[in-house]
C-alpha positions in Angstrom: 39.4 137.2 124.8 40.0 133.6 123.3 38.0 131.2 125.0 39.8 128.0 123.3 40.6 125.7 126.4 37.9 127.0 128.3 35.1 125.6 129.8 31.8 126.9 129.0 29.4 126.3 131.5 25.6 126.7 131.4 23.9 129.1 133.3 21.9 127.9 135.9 19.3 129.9 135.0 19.7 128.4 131.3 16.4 127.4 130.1 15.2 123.8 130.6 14.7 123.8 126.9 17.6 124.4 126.1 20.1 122.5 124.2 22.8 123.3 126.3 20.8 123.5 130.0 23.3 122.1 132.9 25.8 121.6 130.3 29.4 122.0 129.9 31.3 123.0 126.7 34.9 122.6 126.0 36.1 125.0 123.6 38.3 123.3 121.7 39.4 126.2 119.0 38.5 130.1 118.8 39.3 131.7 115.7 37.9 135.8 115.0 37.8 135.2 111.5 35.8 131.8 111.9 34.1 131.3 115.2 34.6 128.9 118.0 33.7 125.2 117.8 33.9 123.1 121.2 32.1 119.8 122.5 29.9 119.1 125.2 31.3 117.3 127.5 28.2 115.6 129.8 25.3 114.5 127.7 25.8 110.7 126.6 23.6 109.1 124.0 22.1 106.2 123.7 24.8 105.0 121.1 28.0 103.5 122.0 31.4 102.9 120.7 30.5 99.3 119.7 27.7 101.1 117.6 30.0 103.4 115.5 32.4 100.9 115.0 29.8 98.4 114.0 28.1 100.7 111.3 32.1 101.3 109.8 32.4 97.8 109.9 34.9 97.3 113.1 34.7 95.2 116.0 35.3 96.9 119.4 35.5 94.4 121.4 35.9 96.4 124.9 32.5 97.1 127.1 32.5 100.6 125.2 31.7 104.1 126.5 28.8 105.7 125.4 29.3 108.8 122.6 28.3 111.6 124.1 26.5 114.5 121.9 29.0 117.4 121.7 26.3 119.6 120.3 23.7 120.6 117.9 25.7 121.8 115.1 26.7 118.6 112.4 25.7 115.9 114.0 27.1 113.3 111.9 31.1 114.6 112.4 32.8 112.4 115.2 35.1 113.7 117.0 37.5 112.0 120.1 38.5 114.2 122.5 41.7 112.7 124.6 45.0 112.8 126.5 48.0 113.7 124.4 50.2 110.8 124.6 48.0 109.5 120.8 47.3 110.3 118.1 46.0 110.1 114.5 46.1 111.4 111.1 44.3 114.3 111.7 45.5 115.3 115.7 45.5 118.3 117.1 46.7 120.1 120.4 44.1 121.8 122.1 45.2 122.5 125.7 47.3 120.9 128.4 47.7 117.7 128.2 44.3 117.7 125.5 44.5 116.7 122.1 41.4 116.8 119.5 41.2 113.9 116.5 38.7 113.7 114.0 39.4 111.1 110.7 38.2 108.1 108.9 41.5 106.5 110.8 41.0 106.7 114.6 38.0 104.4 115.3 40.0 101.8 113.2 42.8 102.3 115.7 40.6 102.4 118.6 38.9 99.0 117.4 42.5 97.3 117.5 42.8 98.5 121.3 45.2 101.3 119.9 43.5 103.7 121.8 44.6 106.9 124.6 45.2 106.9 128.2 41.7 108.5 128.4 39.1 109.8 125.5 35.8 110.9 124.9 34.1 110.1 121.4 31.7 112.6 120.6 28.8 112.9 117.8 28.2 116.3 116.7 29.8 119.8 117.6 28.9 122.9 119.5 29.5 126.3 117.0 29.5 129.7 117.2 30.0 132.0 114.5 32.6 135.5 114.4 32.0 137.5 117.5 28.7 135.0 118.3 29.8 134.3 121.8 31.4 137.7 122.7 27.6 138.6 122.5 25.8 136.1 124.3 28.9 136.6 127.1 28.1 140.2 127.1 24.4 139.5 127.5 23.5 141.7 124.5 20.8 141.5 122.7 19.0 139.2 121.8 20.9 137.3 124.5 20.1 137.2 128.2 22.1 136.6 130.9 20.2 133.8 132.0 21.4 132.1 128.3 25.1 132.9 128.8 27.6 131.3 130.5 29.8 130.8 133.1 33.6 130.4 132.4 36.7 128.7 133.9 39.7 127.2 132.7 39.5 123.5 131.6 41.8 120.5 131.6 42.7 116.6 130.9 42.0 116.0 134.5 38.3 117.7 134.9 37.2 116.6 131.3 38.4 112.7 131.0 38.1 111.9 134.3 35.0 113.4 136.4 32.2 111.1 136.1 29.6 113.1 133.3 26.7 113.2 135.8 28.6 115.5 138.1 30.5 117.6 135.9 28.3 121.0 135.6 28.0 121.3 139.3 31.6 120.4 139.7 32.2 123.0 136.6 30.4 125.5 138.9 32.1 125.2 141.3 35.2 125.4 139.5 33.5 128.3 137.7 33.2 130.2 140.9 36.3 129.6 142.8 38.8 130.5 139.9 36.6 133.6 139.6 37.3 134.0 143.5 40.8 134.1 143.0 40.7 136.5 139.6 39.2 139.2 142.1 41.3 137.8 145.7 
């Protein structure tokens, strides 16, 4: 199964402790030979646009977003997650209506209000390596099922546009409906 454009969503058994407890993933690309990387998509920081931009010597002169922190895996990589009507140097396509950017260029662009439709700027990335999450979605050892996740299918609307503090429960429920209609 490739879970790129898929929403990985934390167990609610997950452990409190847990980098990824209550937390939703978006699986951004799946590759056998490399792994899967993704972002997650509901935990802000304390930094904010203005921040970045400041330390890269820009202005962003809008009352900025927070960054969020799209995982534990290389924290200092930056990468904007938005609608596919912009792009960068370095833009890919993700899913529908989702693109993926990650260059020196975009928070230039972003700081002269050249920005998308709707975006997330995230700090760090969420990694797996080859066959990695084919495990801990099979609940193998040394995985449990209380560390593994739910899954359903993601998009521009669900990602960009719920408020963070309510995705996972609205990923759940998303979760179990489209697994109601699998099966119904």
């Amino acid at each position: 199964m490739s879970y790129q454009g898929k929403l990985l969503i934390a167990h609610p058994n997950c452990p409190q402790d847990s980098p990824f407890h209550k937390s939703v993933v978006f699986v951004y690309q799946d590759n056998p030979g490399n792994g899967t990387l993704g972002v997650i998509v509901n935990k802000p920081s304390k930094y904010t646009v203005q921040d970045v931009c400041a330390e890269k010597k820009l202005v962003y002169l809008n009352n900025g977003p927070h960054i969020f922190h799209g995982g534990p895996v290389n924290s200092n990589a930056l990468v904007l997650l938005h609608t596919n009507e912009w792009q960068s140097e370095n833009t890919i396509a993700v899913g529908e209506g989702l693109s993926i950017s990650s260059d020196n260029v975009m928070l230039e662009l972003i700081s002269k209000g050249n920005e998308p439709n709707h975006w997330r700027l995230f700090g760090g990335l969420s990694g797996w390596g080859p066959k990695q999450l084919d495990q801990e979605m099979s609940g193998k050892w040394p995985y449990r099922p209380e560390n593994s996740w739910l899954i359903a299918d993601g998009n521009a609307n669900f990602l960009l546009k719920t408020p963070f503090k309510h995705q996972w429960s609205e990923a759940c429920k998303l979760a179990g409906s489209q697994m109601f209609e699998q099966y119904f």
